[in-house]
N, C-alpha and C positions, 0 to 999 in steps of 0.2 A: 504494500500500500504506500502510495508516496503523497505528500501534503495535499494536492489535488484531488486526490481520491477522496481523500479523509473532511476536505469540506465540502465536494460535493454532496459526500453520501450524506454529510449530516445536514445541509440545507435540503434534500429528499425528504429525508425525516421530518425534518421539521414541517415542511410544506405537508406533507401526509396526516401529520399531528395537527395543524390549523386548519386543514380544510375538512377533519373529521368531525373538528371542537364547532364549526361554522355551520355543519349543514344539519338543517332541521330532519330526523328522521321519522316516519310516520310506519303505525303499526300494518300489520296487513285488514284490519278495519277501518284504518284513514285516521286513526288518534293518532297525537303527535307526543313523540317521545320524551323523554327529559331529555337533556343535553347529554350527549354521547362523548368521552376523554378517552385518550390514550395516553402510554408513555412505551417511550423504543429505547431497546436495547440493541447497539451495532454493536457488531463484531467482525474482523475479515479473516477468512479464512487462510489457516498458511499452514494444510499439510496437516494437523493434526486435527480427528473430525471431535475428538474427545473434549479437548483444550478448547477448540472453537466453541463448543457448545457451554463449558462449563463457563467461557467469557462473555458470551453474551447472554447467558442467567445473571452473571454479576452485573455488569452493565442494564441491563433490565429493573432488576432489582434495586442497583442506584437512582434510576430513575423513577422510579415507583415512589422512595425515598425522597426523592428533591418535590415532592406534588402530582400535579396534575399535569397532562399534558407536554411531558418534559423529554427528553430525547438524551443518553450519555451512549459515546460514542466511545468505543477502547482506544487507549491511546500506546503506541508501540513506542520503547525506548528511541530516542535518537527522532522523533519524528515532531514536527512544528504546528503545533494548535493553532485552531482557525482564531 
C-alpha cells in the first residue's frame, strides 16, 4: 500500500459512511427508518489472510470506539497519514 492508496481508500470510506448516514431509508411498507450509521474498518491485504482479518477487526473495533459513523484505517510502519 503506498500513501495514495491509503487516502484514497479512506476518503471511499468515508464517502460510503456519509452517504449511508444521509439517505433516508424506508421499510418494505413505505415507513421511514431511523437514521441508519456505520463505522469501517480498513485493512490491506499483504499475504497473510489470518493477520488481514484479525487487523481489520481491530480497526473496526476502533472505530466503533471513536462513535458513530467513523472510518480507522490501518496504518503500516514507514507509511505517511493522510
Amino acid at each position: 500500500m503506498d500513501r495514495c492508496n491509503k487516502i484514497i481508500t479512506e476518503q471511499i470510506a468515508n464517502k460510503i459512511v456519509t452517504k449511508i448516514s444521509e439517505t433516508q431509508f424506508t421499510s418494505a411498507d413505505g415507513k421511514d427508518l431511523d437514521r441508519i450509521t456505520i463505522s469501517c474498518g480498513v485493512a490491506f491485504y499483504a499475504g497473510n489472510l489470518e493477520n488481514f482479518i484479525s487487523v481489520a477487526d481491530k480497526c473496526l473495533i476502533g472505530a466503533k470506539a471513536s462513535g458513530k459513523d467513523c472510518v480507522v484505517v490501518h496504518e503500516y510502519p514507514g507509511h505517511i497519514s493522510a
